[in-house]
C-alpha beads as a LAMMPS data file, in Angstrom:
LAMMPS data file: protein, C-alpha beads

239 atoms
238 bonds

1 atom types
1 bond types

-500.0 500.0 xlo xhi
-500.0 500.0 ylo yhi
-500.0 500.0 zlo zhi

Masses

1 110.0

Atoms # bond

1 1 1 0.612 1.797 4.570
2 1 1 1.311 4.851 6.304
3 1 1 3.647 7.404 3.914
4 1 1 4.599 11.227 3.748
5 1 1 3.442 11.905 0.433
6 1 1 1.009 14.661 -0.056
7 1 1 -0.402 15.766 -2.899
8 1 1 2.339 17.858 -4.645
9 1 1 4.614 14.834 -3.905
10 1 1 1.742 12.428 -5.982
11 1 1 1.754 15.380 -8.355
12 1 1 5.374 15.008 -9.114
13 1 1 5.085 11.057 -9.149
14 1 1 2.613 11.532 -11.966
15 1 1 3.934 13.783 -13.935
16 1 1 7.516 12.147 -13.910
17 1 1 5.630 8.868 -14.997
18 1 1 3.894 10.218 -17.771
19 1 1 6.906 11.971 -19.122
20 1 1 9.095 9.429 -19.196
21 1 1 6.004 6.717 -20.785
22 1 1 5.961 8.335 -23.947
23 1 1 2.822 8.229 -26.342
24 1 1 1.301 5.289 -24.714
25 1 1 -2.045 6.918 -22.467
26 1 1 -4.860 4.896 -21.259
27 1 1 -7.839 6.681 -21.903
28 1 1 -10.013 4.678 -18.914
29 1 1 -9.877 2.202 -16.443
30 1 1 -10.506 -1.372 -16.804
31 1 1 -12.781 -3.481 -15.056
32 1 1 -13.411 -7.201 -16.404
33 1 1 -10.027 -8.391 -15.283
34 1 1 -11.461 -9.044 -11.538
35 1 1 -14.273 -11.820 -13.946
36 1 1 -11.550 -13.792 -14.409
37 1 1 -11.297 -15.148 -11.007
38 1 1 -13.686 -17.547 -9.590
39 1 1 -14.157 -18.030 -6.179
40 1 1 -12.524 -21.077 -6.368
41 1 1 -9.829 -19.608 -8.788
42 1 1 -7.439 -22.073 -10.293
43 1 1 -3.662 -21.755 -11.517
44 1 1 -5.414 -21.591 -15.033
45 1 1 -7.489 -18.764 -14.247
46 1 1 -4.556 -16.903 -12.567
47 1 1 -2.117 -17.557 -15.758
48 1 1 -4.390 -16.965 -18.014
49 1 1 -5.373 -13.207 -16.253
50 1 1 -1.859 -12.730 -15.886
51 1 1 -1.112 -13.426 -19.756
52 1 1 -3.819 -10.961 -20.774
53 1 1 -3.120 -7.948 -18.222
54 1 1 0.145 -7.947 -19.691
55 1 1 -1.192 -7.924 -23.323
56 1 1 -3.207 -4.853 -21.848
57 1 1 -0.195 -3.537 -21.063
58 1 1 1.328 -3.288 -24.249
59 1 1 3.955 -5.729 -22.624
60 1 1 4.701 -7.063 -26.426
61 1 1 6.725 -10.100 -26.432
62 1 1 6.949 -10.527 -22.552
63 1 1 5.104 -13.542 -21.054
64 1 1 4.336 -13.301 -17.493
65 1 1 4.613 -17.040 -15.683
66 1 1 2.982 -17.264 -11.972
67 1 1 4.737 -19.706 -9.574
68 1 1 3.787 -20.251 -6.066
69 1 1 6.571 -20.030 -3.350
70 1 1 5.970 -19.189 0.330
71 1 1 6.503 -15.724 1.182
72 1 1 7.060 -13.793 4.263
73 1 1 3.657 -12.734 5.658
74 1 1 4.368 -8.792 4.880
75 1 1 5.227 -9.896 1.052
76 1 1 2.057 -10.123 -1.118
77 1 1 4.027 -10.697 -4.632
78 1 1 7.419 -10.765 -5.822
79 1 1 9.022 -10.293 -9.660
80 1 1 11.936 -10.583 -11.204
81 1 1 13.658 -7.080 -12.756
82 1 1 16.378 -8.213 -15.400
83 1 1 16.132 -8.436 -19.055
84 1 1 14.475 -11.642 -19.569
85 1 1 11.094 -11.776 -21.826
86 1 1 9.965 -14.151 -19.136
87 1 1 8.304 -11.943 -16.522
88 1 1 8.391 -14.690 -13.257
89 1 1 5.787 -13.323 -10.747
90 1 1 5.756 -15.385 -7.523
91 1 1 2.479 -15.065 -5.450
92 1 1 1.873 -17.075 -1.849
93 1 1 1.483 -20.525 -2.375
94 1 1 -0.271 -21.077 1.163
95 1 1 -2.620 -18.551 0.919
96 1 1 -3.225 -18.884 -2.890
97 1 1 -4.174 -22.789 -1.693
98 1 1 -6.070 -21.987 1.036
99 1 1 -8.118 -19.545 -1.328
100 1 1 -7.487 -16.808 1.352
101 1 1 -6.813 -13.851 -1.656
102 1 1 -10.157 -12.420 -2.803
103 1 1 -9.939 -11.930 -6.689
104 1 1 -9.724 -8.440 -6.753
105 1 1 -6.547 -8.652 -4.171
106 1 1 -4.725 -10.883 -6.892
107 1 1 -5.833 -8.635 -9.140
108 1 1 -4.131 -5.949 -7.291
109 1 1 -1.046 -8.200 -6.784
110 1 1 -0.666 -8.876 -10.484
111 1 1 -0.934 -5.320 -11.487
112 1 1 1.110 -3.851 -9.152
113 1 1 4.307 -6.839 -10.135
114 1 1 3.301 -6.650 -13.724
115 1 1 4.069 -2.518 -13.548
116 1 1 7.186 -3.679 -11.635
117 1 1 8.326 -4.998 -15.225
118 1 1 6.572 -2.074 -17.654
119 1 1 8.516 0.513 -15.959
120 1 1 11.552 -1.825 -16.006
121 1 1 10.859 -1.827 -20.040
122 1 1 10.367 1.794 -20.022
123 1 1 13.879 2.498 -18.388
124 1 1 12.997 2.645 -14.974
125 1 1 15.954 0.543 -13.581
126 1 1 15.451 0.977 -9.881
127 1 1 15.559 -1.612 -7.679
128 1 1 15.640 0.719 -4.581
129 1 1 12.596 0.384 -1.920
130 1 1 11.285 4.161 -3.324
131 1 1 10.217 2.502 -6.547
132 1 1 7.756 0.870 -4.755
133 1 1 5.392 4.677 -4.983
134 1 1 5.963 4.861 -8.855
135 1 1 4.822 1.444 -8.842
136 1 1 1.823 1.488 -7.436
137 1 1 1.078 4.904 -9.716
138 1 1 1.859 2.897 -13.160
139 1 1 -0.479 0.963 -11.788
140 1 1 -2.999 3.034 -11.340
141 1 1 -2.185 5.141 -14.490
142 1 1 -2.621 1.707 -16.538
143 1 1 -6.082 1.547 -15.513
144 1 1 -5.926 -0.767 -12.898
145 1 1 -6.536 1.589 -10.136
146 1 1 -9.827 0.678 -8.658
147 1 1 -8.518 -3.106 -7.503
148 1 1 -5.272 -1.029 -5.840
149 1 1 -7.991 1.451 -4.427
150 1 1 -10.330 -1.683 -3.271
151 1 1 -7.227 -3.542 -2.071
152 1 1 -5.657 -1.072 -0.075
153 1 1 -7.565 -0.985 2.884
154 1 1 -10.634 -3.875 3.152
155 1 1 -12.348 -5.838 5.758
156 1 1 -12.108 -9.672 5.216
157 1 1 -13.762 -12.255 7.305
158 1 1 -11.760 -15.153 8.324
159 1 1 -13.756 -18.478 9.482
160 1 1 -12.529 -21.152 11.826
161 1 1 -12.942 -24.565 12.015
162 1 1 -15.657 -23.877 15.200
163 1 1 -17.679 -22.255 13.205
164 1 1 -16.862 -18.279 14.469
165 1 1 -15.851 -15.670 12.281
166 1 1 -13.385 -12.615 12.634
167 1 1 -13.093 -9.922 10.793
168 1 1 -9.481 -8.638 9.878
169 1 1 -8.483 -5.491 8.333
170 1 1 -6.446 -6.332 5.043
171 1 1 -4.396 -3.628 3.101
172 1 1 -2.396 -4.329 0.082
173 1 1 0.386 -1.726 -1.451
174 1 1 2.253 1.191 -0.736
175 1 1 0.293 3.890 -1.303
176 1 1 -2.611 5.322 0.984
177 1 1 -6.435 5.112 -0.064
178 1 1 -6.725 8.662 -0.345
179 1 1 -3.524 8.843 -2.951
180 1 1 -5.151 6.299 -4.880
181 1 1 -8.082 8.416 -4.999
182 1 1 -6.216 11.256 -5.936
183 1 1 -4.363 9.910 -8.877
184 1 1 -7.342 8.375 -10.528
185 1 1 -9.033 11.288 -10.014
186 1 1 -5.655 13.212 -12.035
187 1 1 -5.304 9.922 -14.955
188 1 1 -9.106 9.687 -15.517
189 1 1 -10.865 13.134 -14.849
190 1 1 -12.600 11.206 -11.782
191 1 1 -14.588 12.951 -8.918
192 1 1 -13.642 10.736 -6.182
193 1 1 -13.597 12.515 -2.648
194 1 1 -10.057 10.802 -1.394
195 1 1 -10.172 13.779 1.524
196 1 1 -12.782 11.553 3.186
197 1 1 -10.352 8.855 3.424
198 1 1 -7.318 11.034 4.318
199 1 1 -6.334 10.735 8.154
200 1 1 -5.077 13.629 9.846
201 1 1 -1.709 13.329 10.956
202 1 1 -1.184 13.909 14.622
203 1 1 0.563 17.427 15.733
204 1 1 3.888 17.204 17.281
205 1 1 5.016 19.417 19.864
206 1 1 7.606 22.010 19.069
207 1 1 10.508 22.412 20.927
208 1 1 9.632 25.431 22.697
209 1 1 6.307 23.390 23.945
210 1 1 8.384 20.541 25.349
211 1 1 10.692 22.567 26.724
212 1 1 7.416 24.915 28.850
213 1 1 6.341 20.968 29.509
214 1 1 9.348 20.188 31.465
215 1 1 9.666 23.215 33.083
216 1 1 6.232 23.035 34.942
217 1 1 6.749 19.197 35.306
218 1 1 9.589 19.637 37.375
219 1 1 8.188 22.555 39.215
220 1 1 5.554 20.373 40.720
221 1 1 8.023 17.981 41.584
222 1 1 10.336 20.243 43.735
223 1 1 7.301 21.655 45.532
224 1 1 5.901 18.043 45.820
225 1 1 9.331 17.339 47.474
226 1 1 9.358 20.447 49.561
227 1 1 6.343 19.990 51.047
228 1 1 7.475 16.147 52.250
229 1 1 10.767 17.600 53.825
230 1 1 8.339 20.230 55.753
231 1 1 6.237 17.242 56.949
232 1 1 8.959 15.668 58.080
233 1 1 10.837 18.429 59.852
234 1 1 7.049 19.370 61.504
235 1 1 6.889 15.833 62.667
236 1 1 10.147 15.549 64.377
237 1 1 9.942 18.991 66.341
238 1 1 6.669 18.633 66.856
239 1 1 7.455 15.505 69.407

Bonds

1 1 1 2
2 1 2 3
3 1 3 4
4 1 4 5
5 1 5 6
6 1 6 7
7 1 7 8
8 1 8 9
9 1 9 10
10 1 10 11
11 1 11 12
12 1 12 13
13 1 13 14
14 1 14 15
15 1 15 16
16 1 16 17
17 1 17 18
18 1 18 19
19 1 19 20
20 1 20 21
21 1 21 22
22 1 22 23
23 1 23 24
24 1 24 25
25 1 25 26
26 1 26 27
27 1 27 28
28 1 28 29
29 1 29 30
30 1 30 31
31 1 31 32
32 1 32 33
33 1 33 34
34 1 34 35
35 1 35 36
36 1 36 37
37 1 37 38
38 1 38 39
39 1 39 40
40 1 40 41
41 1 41 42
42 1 42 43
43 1 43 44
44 1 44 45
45 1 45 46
46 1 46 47
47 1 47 48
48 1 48 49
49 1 49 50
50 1 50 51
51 1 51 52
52 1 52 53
53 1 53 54
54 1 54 55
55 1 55 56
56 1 56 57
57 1 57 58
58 1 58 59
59 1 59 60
60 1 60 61
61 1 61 62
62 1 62 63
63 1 63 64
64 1 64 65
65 1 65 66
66 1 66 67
67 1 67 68
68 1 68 69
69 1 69 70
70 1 70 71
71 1 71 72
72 1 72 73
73 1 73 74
74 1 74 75
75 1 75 76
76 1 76 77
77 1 77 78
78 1 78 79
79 1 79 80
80 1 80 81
81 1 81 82
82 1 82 83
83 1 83 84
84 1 84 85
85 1 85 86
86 1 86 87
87 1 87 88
88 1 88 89
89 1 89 90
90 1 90 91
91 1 91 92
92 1 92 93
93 1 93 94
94 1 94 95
95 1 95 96
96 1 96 97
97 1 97 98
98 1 98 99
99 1 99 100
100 1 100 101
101 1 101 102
102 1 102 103
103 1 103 104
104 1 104 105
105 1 105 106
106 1 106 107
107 1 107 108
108 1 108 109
109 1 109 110
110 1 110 111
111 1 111 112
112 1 112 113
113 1 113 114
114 1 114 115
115 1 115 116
116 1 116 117
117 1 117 118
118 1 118 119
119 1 119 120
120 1 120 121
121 1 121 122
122 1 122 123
123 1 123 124
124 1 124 125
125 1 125 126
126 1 126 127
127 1 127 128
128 1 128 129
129 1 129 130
130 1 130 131
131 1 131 132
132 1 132 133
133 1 133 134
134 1 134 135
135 1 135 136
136 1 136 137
137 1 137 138
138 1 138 139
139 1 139 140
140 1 140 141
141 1 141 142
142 1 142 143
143 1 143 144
144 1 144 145
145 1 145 146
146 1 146 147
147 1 147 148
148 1 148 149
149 1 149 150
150 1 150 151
151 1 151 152
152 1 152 153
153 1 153 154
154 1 154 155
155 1 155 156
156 1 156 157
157 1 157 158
158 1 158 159
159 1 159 160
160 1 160 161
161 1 161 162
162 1 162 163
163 1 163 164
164 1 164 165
165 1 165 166
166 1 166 167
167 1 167 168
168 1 168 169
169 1 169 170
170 1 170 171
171 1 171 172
172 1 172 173
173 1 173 174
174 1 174 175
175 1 175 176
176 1 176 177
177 1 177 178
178 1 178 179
179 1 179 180
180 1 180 181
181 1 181 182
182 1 182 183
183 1 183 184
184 1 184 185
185 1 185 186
186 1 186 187
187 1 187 188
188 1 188 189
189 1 189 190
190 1 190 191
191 1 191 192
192 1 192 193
193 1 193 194
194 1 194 195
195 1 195 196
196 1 196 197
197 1 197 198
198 1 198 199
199 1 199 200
200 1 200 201
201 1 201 202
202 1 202 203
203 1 203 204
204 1 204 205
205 1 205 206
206 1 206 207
207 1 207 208
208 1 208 209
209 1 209 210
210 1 210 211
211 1 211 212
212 1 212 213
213 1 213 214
214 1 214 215
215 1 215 216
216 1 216 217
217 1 217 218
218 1 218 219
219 1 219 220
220 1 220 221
221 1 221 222
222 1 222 223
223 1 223 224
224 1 224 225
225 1 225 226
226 1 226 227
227 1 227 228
228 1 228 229
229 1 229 230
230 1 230 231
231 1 231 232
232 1 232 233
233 1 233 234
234 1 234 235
235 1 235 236
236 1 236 237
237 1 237 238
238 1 238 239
C-alpha cells in the first residue's frame, strides 16, 4: 500500500513506540511461529498460534479467540479494541476454508491484530485509520517483522478448476516493503537493502511548468486555426 512516509517519518514512528513501551525490548526476531501452520491448517492450529504469539507478547492474562466471519475483500483481519481480556480476532471465513491464506500471510494477519490489542494495553487508545502505521511497526518491533516483510508484497498462484494457473500479486498491511526493511533494519541492527525495493515517486509538474505547457498548447492551436481560415479565404477568392 502506497503511503508518504519516508524515513524520518518511520524514524519518528519508532522512536514514539519505543518510548511509550517501556522496559519491554525484543532482542531478535522470531521465526517458528510460521511451523505452526500446515498446509492444510486447521482452526486448532490457528488458535493454538494465536494463543502462543500472544504469550510472546507478554499479553499476560489476555486470551486471543479466532472466529471466522466474511469480510470485505480489502479487510484481511479485524479485532476488537475495548477492555475485555478476551482479544476476538476475526479472520475470512471463505478464504480461511478455501485454504487460500499461505501460513506466513496468517501469520502476518495475527501479528499485525494481536499488536492492535498490545498497543491498546500500552495506552495507545486510537481507533483512528493513522494507527494503522504504528501498528504495523509494533509489529515489526515485536519480532514479527519478516512475515509483514514477506506478506507485503508476494506472488501467489491461483488454480482453476480447468486446470490453468494465474499468478496474482498479493500484499498484506499498511506499510511499504521498503519501510519494513527499514525498521527491522533500526529494531534488530539488520543490513537489509529496503532502497532496492523503494519505488521512485513520479515528479509533478510545478506550476510555472503547467502554466509554459498551456501557453505553447494553445499557441499551436490559434496558428492551427489561422492557417484553416487562410485556406478557406484562398479557396473562395481563388474561384
Amino acid at each position: 500500500m502506497k503511503n508518504n512516509i519516508t524515513e524520518r517519518g518511520l524514524d519518528l514512528i519508532a522512536n514514539h513506540l519505543v518510548t511509550r513501551i517501556k522496559g519491554l525490548t525484543f532482542k531478535e526476531e522470531v521465526e517458528s511461529f510460521g511451523y505452526f501452520l500446515s498446509p492444510n491448517y486447521t482452526m486448532f492450529q490457528l488458535q493454538t498460534l494465536a494463543e502462543r504469539m500472544a504469550a510472546y507478547m507478554v499479553m499476560i492474562g489476555y486470551t486471543p479467540v479466532i472466529q471466522l466471519e466474511e469480510l470485505p475483500d480489502n479487510v484481511a483481519g479485524l479485532v476488537n479494541l475495548n477492555d475485555s481480556k478476551y482479544v476476538y480476532i476475526k479472520i475470512d471465513k471463505n478464504r480461511f476454508q478455501n485454504r487460500e491464506y499461505l501460513p506466513v500471510e496468517l501469520v502476518a494477519i495475527i501479528a499485525h491484530e494481536l499488536s492492535h490489542k498490545f498497543l491498546w494495553i500500552h495506552g495507545f487508545k486510537d481507533t483512528s485509520a493513522k494507527i494503522e502505521y504504528m501498528t504495523d511497526a509494533c509489529a515489526i518491533y515485536l519480532g514479527f517483522g519478516d512475515y509483514l516483510y514477506q506478506a507485503s508484497d508476494m506472488i501467489v498462484n491461483n488454480y482453476s478448476l480447468d486446470g490453468s494457473v494465474k499468478s496474482v500479486n498479493r500484499r498484506l498491511g499498511y506499510l511499504e516493503k521498503w519501510q519494513i526493511a527499514y525498521l527491522r533494519n533500526k529494531f534488530f541492527d539488520l543490513d537489509i537493502p529496503y532502497l532496492n525495493y523503494r519505488k521512485p515517486d513520479v515528479p509533478q509538474a510545478s506550476n510555472d511548468e503547467n502554466t509554459h505547457s498551456s501557453y505553447v498548447e494553445n499557441f499551436f492551436i490559434i496558428l492551427g486555426a489561422a492557417l484553416v481560415l487562410l485556406l478557406i479565404i484562398a479557396f473562395i477568392f481563388g474561384r
